[in-house]
C-alpha positions, 0 to 999 in steps of 0.5 A: 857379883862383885866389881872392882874399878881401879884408877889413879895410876900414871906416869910420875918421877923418881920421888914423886907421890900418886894415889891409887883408888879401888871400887867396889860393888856387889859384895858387902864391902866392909866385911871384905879384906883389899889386898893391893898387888903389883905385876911388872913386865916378866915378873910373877904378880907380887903381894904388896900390902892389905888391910882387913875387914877390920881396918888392920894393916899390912905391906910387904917389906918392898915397899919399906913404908912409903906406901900406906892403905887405908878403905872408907867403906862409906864409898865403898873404896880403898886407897893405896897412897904411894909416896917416895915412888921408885922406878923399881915401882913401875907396874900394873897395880891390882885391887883384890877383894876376897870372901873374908875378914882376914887378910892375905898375901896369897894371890889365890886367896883373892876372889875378886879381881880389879882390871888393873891400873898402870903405874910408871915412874921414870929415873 
């Protein structure tokens, strides 16, 4: 059994930063690759960046390096440290967690879902 717990989001200005934190229990944490997605109203759930089990990095190319992920599998958590955040970036921002080292971008890959935080950012 494994369990995801996001928080962190918020409401913030065009340009302003928030931290988003990820939680995990159950599985072995540390073998597990964390993909960061993002859902925005009428729009299908989109890949926005992952780091594998060996602390390898990858985004996607929206976000055009102003987010950054980073894990401490001390505490069992993920970061996504959002900077520079854009009213494009409005969304409810999922943690995944799936039964390999390697990352995806393909939400079906993921076997373990997060309940999700919402991110808003006004113009």
């Amino acid at each position: 059994q494994v369990q995801l717990v996001e928080s962190g989001g918020g409401l913030v200005q065009a340009g302003g930063s928030l931290r988003l934190s990820c939680t995990g229990s159950g599985r072995t944490f540390s073998r597990s690759a964390m993909g960061w997605f993002r859902q925005a109203p009428g729009k299908e759930r989109e890949f926005a960046g992952a780091i594998s089990g060996r602390t390898i990095t990858y985004y996607a190319d929206s976000i055009k390096g102003r987010f950054t992920i980073s894990r401490d599998d001390a505490k069992n958590t993920v970061y996504l440290q959002m900077n520079s955040l854009r009213p494009e970036d409005t969304a409810v921002y999922y943690c995944a967690a799936r039964n390999s080292a390697s990352y995806s971008r393909g939400p079906s890959d993921y076997d373990y879902w997060g309940q999700g935080t919402q991110v808003t950012v006004s113009s």
